[in-house]
N, C-alpha and C positions, 0 to 999 in steps of 0.2 A: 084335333083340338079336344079338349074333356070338359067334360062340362063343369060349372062351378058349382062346388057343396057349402052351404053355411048351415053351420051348426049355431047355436044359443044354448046353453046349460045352463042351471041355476044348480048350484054344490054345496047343499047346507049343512054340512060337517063341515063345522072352523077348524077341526084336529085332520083335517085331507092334508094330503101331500102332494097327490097327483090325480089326476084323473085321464081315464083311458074313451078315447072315440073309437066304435068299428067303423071304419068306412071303405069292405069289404077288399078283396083279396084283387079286384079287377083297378083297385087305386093306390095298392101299395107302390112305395118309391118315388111318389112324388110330392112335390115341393106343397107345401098350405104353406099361407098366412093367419098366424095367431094372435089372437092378443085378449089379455085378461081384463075385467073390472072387478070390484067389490063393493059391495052392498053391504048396508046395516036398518034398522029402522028411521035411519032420519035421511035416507036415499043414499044412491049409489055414488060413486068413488069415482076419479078419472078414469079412463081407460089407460092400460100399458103403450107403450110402442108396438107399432106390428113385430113380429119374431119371422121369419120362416122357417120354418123345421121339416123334416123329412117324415112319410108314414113310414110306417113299417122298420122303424133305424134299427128295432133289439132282431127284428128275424134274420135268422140265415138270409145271406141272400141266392138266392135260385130260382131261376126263369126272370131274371131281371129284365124290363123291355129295354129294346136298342131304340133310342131315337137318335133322329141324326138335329143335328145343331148346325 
């Protein structure tokens, strides 16, 4: 089992496109759940639908873990 990571960012460039999380080399390849809000001065925005995205999706992939399913 791994254990669960929550991040919170605050990204105050409204010109961002993307933003990047390290959450080290011993947790690439697996599954997170994301999801965005937005803020302005008169409070925050809904939140997104969760996404799940994969880490590590641009790296080569090598020494990929085996789990069994």
């Amino acid at each position: 089992m791994h254990a669960v990571l929550c991040f919170q960012i605050q990204i105050n460039d409204s010109s961002a496109s993307h933003h990047v999380v390290t959450v080290g080399s011993t947790n690439f390849y697996l599954p997170y759940n994301v999801k965005i809000q937005s803020f302005n001065p008169k409070g925050r925005g809904p939140e997104s639908p969760v996404k799940t995205i994969m880490s590590a999706e641009e790296r080569k992939y090598t020494n990929v873990p085996n789990y069994m399913i």
